[in-house]
N, C-alpha and C positions, 0 to 999 in steps of 0.2 A: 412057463409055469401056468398054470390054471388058476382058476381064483378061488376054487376050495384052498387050492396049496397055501395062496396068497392071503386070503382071511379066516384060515381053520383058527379059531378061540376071540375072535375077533367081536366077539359078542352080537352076533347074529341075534334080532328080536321078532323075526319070523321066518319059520322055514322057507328057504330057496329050495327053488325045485333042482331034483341035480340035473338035466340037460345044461339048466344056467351055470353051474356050480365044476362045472368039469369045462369049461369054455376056455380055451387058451389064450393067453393076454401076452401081448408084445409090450406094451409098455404101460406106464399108469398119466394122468392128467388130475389136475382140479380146476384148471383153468380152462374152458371149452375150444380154445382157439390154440390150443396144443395136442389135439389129440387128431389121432393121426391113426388107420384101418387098424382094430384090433386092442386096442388101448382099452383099459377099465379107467371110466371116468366118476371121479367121488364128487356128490353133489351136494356139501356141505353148506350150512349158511356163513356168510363171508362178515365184515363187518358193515356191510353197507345192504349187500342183497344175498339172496338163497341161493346159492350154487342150481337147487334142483329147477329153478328157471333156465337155466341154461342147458339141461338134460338133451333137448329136441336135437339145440344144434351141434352135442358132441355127437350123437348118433348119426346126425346127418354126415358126418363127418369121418364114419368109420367106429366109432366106438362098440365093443363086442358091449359092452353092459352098463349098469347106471348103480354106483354104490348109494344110496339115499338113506342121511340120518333121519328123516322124518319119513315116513309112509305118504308119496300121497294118495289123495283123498279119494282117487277115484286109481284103483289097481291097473298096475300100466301095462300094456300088451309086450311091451321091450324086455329082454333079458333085465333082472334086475334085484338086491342085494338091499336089506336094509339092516342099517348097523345102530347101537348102540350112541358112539361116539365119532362122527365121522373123521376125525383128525387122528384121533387116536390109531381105527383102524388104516386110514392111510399110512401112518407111521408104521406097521404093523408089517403093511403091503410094501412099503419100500425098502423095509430094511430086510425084505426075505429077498424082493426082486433082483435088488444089488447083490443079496446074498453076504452082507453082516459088514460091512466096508469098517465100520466103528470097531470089530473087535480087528481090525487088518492094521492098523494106524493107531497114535497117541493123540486123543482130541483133548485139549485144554481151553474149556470154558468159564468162562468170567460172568459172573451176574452182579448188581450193585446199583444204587444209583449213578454215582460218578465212576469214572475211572476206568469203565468196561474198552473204550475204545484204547486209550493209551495203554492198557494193559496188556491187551492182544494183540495190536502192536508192536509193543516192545519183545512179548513174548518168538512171535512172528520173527521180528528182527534178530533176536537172538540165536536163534534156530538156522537162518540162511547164512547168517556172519558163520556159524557154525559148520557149513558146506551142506547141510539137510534141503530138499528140497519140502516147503511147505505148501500149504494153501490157509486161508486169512477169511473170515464173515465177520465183517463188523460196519458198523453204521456209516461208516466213510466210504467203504467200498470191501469187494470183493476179489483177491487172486487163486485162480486154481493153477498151482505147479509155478506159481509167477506169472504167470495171464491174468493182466486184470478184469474185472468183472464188472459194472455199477452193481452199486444196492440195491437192493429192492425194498427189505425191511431191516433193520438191525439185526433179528432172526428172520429167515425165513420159513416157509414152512416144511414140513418133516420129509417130503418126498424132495426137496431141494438139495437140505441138509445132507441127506443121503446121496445122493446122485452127486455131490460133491467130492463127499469120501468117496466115493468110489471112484472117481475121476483121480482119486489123489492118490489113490489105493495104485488105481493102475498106470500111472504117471509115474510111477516106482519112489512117491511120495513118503513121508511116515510120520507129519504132524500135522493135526490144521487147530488152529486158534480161533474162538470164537466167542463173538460176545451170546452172552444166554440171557434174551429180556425177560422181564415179568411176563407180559402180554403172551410168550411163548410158553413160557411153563406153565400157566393157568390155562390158554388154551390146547396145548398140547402137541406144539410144533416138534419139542422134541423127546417126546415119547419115547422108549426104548434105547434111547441112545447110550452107548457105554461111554463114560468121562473117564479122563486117565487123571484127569489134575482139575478140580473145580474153586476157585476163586472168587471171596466174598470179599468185596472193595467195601461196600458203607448202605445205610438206609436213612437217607430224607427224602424229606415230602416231594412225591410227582407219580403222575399217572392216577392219582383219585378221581380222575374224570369215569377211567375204569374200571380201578380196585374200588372205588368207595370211602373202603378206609383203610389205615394204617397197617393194621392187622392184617387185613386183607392181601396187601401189597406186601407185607415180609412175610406172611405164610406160602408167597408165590415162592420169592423168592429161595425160602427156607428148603423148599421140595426140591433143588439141586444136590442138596449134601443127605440128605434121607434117604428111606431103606427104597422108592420109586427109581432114583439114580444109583446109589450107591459107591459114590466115585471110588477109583483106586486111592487117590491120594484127596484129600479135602485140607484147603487154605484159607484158614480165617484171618481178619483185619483184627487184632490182638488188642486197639484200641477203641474199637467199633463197640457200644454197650450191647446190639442186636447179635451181635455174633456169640457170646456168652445165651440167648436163645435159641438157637440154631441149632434141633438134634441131630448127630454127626449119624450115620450108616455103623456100625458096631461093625465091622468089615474094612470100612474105610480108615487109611493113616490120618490122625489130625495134626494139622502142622500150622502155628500163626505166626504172624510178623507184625511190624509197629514199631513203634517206639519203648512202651512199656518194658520194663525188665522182664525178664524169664521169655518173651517172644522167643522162637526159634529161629527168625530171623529179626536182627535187631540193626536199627540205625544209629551209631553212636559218631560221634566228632564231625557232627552236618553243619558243612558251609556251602552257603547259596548265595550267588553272587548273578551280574548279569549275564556272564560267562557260563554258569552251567552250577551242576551240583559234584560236592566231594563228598566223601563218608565214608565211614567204616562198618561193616557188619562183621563183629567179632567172629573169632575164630574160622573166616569164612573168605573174608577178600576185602580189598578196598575199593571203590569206585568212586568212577569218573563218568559225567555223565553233561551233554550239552543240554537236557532239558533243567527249567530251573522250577524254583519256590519245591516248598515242602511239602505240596499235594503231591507232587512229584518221586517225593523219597518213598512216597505207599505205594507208587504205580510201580516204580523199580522193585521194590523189594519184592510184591506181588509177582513179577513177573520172574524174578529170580530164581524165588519157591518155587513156582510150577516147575521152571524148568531146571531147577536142581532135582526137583523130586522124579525126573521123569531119566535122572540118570547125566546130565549133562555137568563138565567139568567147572569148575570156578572159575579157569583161564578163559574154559569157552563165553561164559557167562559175563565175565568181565570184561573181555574185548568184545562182546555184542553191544554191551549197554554202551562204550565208549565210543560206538562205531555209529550210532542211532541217533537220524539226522531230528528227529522230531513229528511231531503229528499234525499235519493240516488242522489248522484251526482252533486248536488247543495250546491258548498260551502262545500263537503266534507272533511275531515281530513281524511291522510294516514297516521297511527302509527306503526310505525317499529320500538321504541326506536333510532331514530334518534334526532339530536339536532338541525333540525329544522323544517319548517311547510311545509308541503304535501298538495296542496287540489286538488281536482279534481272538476270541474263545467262542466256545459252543456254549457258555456257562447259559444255561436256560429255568434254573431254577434258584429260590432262597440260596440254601446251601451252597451252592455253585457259584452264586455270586460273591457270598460272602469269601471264600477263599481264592477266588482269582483276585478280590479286590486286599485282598491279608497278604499274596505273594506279590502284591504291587507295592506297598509300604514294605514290607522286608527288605526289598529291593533296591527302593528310594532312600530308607535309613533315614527317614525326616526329611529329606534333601527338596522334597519338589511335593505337588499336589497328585491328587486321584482323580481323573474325568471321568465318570463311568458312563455310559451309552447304554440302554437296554429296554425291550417292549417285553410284552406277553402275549404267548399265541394266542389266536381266537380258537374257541367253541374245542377249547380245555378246561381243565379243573379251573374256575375260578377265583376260589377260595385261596391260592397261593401265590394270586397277582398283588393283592394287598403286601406279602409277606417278600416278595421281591420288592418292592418298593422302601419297604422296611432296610431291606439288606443292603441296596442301593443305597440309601442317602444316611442311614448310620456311619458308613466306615468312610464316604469319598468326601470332596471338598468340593464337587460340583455333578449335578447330576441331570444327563439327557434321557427323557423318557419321548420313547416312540413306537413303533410299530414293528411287528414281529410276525410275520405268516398272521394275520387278524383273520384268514380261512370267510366262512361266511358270516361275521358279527362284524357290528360299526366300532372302526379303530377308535373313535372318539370314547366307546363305554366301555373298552378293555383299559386303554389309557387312564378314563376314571378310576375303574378297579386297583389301579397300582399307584393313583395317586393318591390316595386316602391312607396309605402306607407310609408313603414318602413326605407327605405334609405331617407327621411326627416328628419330624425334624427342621431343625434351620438350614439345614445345608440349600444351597441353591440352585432351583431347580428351572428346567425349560421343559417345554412340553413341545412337542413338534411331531407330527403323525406321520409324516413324508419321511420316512429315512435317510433316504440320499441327502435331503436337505439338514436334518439331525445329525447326521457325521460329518459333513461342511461345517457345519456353526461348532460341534465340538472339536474339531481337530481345531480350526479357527481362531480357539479358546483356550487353546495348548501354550502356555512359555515355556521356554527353557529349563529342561531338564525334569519338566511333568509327563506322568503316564495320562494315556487317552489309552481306555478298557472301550472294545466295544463287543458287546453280549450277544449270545444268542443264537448267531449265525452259525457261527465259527465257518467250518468247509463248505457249509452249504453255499448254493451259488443260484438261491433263489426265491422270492417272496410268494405267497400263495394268497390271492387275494380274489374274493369272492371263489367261484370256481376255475379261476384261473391261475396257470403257473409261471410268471415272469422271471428270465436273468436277472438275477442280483446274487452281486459278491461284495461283504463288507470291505473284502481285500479293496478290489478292485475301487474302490467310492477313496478308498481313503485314497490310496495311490494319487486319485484326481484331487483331492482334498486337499491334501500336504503341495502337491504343485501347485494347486491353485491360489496356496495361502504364499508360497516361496513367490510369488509372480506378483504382487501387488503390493 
C-alpha cells in the first residue's frame, strides 16, 4: 500500500507533496527500533518524550517517511507527512494495512475501574472451554491464538491492537478480549476499532494524576459505548449510578446486569463460601463458579452478557465459568499449610480496597480478624493516598502500611499521604516502608483462622524504585513468610 492509500482522510495539516504520498510502505512503526527498510514511521509524542526525536534514527534504519504530529521547525529534507492527530492517524494506517481484522473477528472489550482484568478473563476462558480458538490483552498479559505474550500496557497502542487481530484473524481465530483503559480512549489507541460487546464494570477514583478530574475520567470512559464506537452489543453494570450517564450509540443493543431487579442479567440466591460462588441468573442458568466474594458475581455476570450476546449457549457459558481456575493475583490464596488465609490482590485503589476487604469478612462470618497490607504508588494522583488509608483502617482490625512501586518520590511522604487517612481511626497501625519486611511482621501477626489481605501487587512480580525495576512477588515473600513463622 502507499501512504496516500494508508492516510487518505487522516487529517493531513499540510500538503505532502505526492512523490511522498504515492511512496509504498511494507510496514508501519512508532517505536524507532522496529522499523525495518520501507516502513512509515509516526513520530508521535510519547508520555515521557516526542516520538519526532527519534525520526533520524528510523530513517537510518530504512524508513520510507516520517509521519509528524507537530511540524518541525525547520522543514525536513526526508519524505514526510504531517497529521492532525498522530495516534489517531496511526490507527487509521493499521487498520487499512491489516486490511480491517476487527470487522474479521468478535472483539469484546471491557473498560471500568475494577474488574476489567477478571472480566476478560473469564470472557477469554469461556470461549476456549468453548473449543474457540481466542486471543486475550489485558493487564496481566497477553495470548495470540494461546501464545502467550508479556504486556506491555493494559492497552496498547492501535497499530498493536490491530496486528493482533490480524494475527487472530489469520490463526483461523474468531474472538479476542480485551481490556479498553481510560489512558487509550483519551489518547486514542483504539481509534476505529469495531467492538462486538463493550463492558462497563464501575467508576471510582484513579488515574486523576491524568484525567484531573472525575468527569474527565468517565467522559473517557463513556466514549466506548457512543456514536465514536458504536458497539454492536453495549453491557452496563445495572447497579453502577455512572452507567444510568453513559449515552448508549442508538445503533447499539443495550443489555445490563447486577443485582437490581429488571437487570437482564440478574444474580439471584448468591452463596459465597470459601470454596467458590453459587447463583442463579433467572431464567438463564445456574452457576458454579471457584472464584469467590460478591465482586465477583459482577465479573461473572459481565462476562456471561458479552458472551451470551455474542451468540454463545448457556451450557457453553456455564461450563466455562465452572471450568475457570482463577486470575493471578486477584483475590488470590497463598497455601503454605498455614492455619490461616493469605491472599494477595492487585486492589490498588479506595474502592478496591474496600471490597476485597468486605469479601474477607463475608468470608470470615465474624470468625477471625482482617490484616490488610497495602502502600501507594509514587508520582501518582496523590490526593487518593489519603483516601486508601481511609479504606484501610475503617473495615480491618489491623493495618500494615508500606511501599508500593514509590517510582521516583521518598516512600517515607507517600506513606505520610495515607497516613493522615488511616489515623481517623483506632484501628492498629504499623508503618514499615521495606515490604518484604511489612509482609514478615504481618503474616507474623496472623492467628488462626484470620485473613492477611496483601494489596496492590497482586501479579505483578515487581517494585519500581527510583528508576529502577527490581523482582518482587507478594506471592513469593509470603510463601518465605508463612515458613519462616512455621520454623520458630
Amino acid at each position: 500500500m502507499t501512504i496516500h492509500e494508508l492516510l487518505d482522510g487522516a487529517g493531513l495539516v499540510q500538503a505532502a507533496s505526492p512523490d511522498t504520498l504515492h511512496l509504498p510502505v511494507s510496514g508501519l512503526a512508532y517505536d524507532s527500533r522496529q522499523v525495518a527498510p520501507g516502513y512509515l514511521f509516526f513520530a508521535f509524542a510519547g508520555s515521557k518524550v516526542d516520538g519526532g526525536r527519534f525520526a533520524n534514527d528510523a530513517l537510518a534504519r530504512g524508513a520510507c517517511a516520517v509521519v509528524y504530529e507537530t511540524a518541525p521547525d525547520t522543514p525536513p529534507a526526508h519524505p514526510h507527512v504531517v497529521v492532525a492527530h498522530g495516534r489517531h492517524a496511526l490507527a487509521q494506517a493499521a487498520k487499512r494495512f491489516y486490511n480491517k481484522p476487527d470487522e474479521s473477528i468478535e472483539i469484546i472489550g471491557f473498560t471500568g475501574t475494577n474488574g476489567k482484568s477478571t472480566g476478560t478473563m473469564l470472557a477469554d476462558g469461556i470461549l476456549q472451554h468453548a473449543g474457540h480458538k481466542t486471543s486475550l490483552i489485558n493487564t496481566i498479559g497477553y495470548h495470540i491464538g494461546g501464545a502467550p505474550r508479556p504486556a506491555v500496557n493494559t492497552t496498547p497502542e492501535s497499530l498493536d491492537v490491530y496486528k493482533i487481530a490480524a494475527e487472530t484473524r489469520d490463526l483461523g481465530g474468531k474472538y479476542l478480549s480485551m481490556e479498553i483503559s481510560s489512558h487509550a480512549l483519551a489518547l486514542g489507541r483504539v481509534e476505529y476499532l469495531k467492538v462486538a460487546a463493550a463492558v462497563f464494570t464501575n467508576l471510582t477514583r484513579d488515574h486523576l494524576d491524568f484525567h484531573l478530574t472525575m468527569e474527565a475520567y468517565g467522559e473517557a470512559k463513556a466514549r466506548l459505548f457512543g456514536p465514536d464506537f458504536a458497539p454492536a452489543n453495549t453491557i452496563l453494570n445495572a447497579d453502577e449510578p455512572f452507567s444510568t450517564e453513559i449515552k448508549v450509540a442508538p445503533q447499539s443493543r443495550r443489555l445490563t446486569y447486577g443485582l437490581a431487579a429488571g437487570a437482564d442479567y440478574r444474580a439471584t440466591d448468591i452463596q459465597s463460601t470459601f470454596a467458590g460462588l453459587r447463583f442463579t441468573i433467572p431464567g438463564h442458568a445456574k452457576i458454579r463458579s471457584r472464584l469467590v466474594g460478591d465482586i465477583n458475581v459482577y465479573n461473572i455476570l459481565a462476562a456471561s452478557a458479552a458472551c451470551h450476546s455474542l451468540g454463545l449457549t448457556w451450557d457453553e457459558i456455564t461450563a466455562g465459568i465452572e471450568a475457570f481456575p482463577g486470575v493471578p493475583g486477584r483475590f488470590e490464596r497463598v497455601e503454605a499449610g498455614q492455619d490461616f488465609l493469605v491472599v494477595v490482590d492487585y486492589a490498588h485503589t479506595d474502592a478496591a480496597i474496600t471490597n476485597v476487604i468486605r469479601v474477607a469478612r463475608q468470608l470470615l462470618n465474624g470468625k477471625g480478624r482482617v490484616i490488610t497490607l497495602f502502600g501507594c504508588g509514587g508520582d501518582r494522583d496523590r490526593a487518593k493516598r489519603p483516601l486508601m488509608g481511609v479504606a484501610a483502617a475503617k473495615d480491618s482490625d489491623a493495618v500494615f502500611l508500606t511501599s508500593d512501586n514509590p517510582r521516583s518520590e521518598d516512600p517515607f511522604a507517600i506513606i505520610n499521604d495515607a497516613v493522615v487517612g488511616a489515623r481517623r481511626f483506632d484501628t492498629p497501625l504499623t508503618v514499615e516502608p521495606d515490604r518484604e519486611k511489612a509482609i514478615h511482621a504481618a503474616i507474623a501477626s496472623a492467628r488462626p483462622g484470620d485473613v492477611v489481605l496483601l494489596t496492590g501487587k497482586g501479579h505483578e512480580d515487581y517494585q519500581i524504585i527510583g528508576d529502577k525495576k527490581i523482582h518482587f512477588s507478594d506471592r513469593e515473600v509470603a510463601i518465605k513468610a508463612i515458613k519462616s513463622r512455621g520454623s520458630k
